[in-house]
TIFIVEX-428387 format. One record per residue (C-alpha): x negated, y negated, z; residue in three letters. Coordinates in nm, 2 decimals. Each point is the difference from the previous one (the first is absolute). Last residue first. Layout:
BEGIN
r east=X; north=Y; up=Z; code=ala;
...
END
This chain:
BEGIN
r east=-13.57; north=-19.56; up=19.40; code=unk;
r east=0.20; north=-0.03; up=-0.38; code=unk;
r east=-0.14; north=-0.36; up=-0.14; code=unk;
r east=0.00; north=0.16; up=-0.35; code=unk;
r east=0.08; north=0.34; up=-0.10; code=unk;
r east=-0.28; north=0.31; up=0.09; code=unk;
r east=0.12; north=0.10; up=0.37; code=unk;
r east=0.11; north=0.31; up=-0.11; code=unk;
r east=0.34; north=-0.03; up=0.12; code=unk;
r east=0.01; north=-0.32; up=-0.17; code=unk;
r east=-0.11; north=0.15; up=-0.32; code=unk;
r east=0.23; north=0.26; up=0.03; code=unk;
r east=0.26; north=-0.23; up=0.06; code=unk;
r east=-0.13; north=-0.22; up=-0.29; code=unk;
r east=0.08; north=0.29; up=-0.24; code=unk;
r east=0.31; north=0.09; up=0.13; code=unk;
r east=0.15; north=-0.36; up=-0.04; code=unk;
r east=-0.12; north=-0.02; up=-0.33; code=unk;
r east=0.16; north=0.33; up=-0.07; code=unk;
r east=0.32; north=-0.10; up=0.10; code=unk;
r east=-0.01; north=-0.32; up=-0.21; code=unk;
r east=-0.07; north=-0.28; up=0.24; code=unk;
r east=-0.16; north=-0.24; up=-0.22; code=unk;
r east=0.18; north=0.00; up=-0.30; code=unk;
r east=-0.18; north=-0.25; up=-0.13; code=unk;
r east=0.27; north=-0.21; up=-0.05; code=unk;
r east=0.18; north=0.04; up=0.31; code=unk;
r east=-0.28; north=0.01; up=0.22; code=unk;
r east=-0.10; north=-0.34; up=-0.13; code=unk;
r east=0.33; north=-0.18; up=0.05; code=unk;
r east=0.03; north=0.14; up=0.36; code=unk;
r east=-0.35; north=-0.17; up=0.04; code=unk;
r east=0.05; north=-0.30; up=-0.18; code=unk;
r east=0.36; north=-0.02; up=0.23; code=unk;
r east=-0.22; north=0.03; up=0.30; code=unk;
r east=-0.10; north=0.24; up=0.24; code=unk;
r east=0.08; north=0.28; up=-0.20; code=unk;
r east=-0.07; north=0.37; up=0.10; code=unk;
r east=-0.23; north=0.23; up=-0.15; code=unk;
r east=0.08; north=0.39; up=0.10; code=unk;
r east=-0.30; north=0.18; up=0.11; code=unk;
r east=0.20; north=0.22; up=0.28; code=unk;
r east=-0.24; north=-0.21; up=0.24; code=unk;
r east=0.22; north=-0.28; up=-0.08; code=unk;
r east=-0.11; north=-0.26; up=-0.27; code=unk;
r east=-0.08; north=-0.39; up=-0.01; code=unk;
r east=0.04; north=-0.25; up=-0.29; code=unk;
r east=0.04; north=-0.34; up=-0.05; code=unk;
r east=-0.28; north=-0.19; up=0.20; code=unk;
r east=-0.19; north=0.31; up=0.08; code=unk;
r east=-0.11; north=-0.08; up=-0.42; code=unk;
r east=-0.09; north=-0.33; up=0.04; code=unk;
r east=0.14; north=-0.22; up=-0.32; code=unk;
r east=-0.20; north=-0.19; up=-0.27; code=unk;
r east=-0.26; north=0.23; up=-0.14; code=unk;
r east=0.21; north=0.31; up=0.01; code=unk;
r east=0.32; north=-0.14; up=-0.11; code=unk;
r east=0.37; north=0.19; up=0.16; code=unk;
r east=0.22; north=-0.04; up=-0.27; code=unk;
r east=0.26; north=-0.29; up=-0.01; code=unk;
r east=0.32; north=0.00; up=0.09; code=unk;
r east=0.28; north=-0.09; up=-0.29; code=unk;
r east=0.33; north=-0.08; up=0.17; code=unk;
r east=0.28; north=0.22; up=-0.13; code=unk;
r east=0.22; north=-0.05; up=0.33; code=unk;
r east=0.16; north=0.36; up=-0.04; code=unk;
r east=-0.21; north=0.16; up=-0.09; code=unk;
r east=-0.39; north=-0.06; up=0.06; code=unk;
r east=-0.19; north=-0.14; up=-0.29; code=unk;
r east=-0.38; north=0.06; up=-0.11; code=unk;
r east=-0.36; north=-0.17; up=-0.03; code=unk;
r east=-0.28; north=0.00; up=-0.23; code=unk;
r east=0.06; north=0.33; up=-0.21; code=unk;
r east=-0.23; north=0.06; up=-0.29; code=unk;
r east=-0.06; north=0.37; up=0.11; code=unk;
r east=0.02; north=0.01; up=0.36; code=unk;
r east=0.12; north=0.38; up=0.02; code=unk;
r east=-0.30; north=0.08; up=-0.22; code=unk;
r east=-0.19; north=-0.19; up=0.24; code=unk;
r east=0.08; north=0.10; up=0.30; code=unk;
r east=-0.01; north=0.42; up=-0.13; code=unk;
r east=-0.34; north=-0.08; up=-0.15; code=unk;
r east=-0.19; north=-0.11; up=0.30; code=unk;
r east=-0.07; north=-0.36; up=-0.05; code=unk;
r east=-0.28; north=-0.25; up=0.05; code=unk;
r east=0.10; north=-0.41; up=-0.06; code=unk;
r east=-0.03; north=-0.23; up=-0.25; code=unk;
r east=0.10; north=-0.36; up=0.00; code=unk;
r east=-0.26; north=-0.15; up=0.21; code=unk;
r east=-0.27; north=0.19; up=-0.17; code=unk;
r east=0.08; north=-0.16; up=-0.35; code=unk;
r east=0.23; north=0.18; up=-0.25; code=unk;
r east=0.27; north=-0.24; up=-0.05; code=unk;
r east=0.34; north=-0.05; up=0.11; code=unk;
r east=0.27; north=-0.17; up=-0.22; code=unk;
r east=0.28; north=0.24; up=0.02; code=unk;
r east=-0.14; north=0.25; up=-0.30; code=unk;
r east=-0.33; north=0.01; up=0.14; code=unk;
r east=0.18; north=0.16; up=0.35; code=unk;
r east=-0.03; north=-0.17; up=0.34; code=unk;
r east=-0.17; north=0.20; up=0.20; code=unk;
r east=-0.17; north=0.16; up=-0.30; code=unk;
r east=-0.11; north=0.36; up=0.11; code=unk;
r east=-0.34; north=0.16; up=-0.02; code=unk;
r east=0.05; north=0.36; up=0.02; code=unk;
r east=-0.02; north=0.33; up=0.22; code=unk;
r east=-0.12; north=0.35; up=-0.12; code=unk;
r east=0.28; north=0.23; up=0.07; code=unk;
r east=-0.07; north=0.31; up=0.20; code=unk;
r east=-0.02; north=-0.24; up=0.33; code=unk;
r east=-0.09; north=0.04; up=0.32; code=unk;
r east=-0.37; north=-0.17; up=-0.04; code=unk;
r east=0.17; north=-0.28; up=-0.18; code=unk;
r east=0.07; north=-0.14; up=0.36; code=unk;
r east=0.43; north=-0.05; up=0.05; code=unk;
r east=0.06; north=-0.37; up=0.06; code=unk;
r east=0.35; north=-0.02; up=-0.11; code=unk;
r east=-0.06; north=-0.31; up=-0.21; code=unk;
r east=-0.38; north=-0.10; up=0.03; code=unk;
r east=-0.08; north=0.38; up=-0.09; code=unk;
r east=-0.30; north=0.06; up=0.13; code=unk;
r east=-0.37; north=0.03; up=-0.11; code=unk;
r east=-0.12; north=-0.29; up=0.24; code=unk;
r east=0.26; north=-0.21; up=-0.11; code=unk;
r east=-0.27; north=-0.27; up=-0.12; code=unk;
r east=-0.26; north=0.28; up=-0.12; code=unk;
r east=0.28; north=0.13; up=-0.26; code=unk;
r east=0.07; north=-0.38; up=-0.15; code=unk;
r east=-0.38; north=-0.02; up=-0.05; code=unk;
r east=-0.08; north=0.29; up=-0.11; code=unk;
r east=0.32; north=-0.07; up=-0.30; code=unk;
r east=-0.14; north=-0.33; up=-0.05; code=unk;
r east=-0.36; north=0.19; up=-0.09; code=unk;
r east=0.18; north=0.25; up=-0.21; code=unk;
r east=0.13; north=-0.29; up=-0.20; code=unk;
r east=0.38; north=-0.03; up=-0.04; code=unk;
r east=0.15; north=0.08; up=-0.33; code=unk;
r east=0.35; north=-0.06; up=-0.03; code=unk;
r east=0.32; north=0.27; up=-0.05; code=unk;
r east=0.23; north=0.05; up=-0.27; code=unk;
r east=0.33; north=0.12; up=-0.04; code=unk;
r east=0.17; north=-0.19; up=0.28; code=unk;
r east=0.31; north=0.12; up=0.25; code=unk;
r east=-0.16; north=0.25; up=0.15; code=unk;
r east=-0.30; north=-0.15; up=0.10; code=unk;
r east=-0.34; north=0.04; up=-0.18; code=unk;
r east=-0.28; north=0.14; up=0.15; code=unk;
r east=-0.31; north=-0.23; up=0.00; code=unk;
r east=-0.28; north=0.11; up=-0.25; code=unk;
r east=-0.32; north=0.10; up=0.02; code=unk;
r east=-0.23; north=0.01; up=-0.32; code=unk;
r east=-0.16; north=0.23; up=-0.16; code=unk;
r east=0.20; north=-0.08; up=-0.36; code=unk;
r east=0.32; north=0.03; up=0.20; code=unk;
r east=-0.01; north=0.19; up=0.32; code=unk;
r east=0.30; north=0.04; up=0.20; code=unk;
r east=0.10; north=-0.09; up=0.34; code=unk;
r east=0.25; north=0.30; up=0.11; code=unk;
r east=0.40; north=-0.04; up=0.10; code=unk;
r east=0.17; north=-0.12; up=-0.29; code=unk;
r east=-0.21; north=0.12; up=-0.32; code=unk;
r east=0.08; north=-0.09; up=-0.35; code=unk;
r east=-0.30; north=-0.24; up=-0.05; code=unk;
r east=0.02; north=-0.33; up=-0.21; code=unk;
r east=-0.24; north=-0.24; up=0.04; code=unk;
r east=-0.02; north=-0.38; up=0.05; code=unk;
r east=-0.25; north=-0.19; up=0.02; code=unk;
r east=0.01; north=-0.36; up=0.19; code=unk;
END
């Protein structure tokens, strides 16, 4: 594996023409993943984020090929490990894997786009605002911040519009 530096948290950057992942906010260097990988992972969510499943087409931000389960915790960069991210998710994500809830301090996983089924832990109201159906779930929209006030109002305009997922 290569490793370059880059000083940039929310845009892929270019290093000697090549593509490279962003890196989290806890790292200082991010690894290169093919452009083909990178076709691959985007064709596979269908250009969505697999986290809060917003399409890139409403986004400023370009999205990002995120480790699932980060390099520095074991994970690789194979498909099955990598997953499409708007920006915002995956900033929030960082190197993060799972989280604790006061005052039991249990660690709860994050919600695993390969291995879990999205409607399986999350639903939202018609006001866009996500709700947990599971403790993954109410893990995952803690950590990445999921309902943010302008999150919400973003996927209640999309709803309204009729242009977020599985909205009749």
């Amino acid at each position: 594996i290569k490793w370059f530096a880059t000083a940039n948290l929310l845009n892929v950057s270019i290093y000697a023409g090549k593509w490279l992942a962003p890196m989290s906010q806890t790292t200082s260097y991010c690894v290169y993943i093919a452009k083909s990988t990178r076709v691959k992972v985007k064709n596979r969510a269908e250009d969505s984020c697999e986290y809060c499943l917003i399409n890139e087409a409403f986004s400023v931000i370009g999205f990002e090929v995120d480790h699932i389960i980060p390099i520095k915790h074991g994970g690789g960069s194979d498909l099955e490990n990598l997953a499409y991210s708007c920006a915002i998710c995956n900033f929030y994500k960082g190197s993060d894997v799972a989280t604790v809830f006061l005052p039991d301090r249990n660690p709860i996983r994050l919600f695993h786009p390969r291995a879990d089924q999205w409607k399986d832990h999350f639903e939202w109201d018609r006001e866009g605002m996500l709700i947990a159906k599971s403790p993954v779930g109410a893990a995952t929209i803690k950590v990445l911040k999921l309902n943010q006030p302008e999150r919400i109002t973003e996927r209640h305009l999309l709803i309204k519009a009729k242009l977020y997922p599985w909205v009749e």
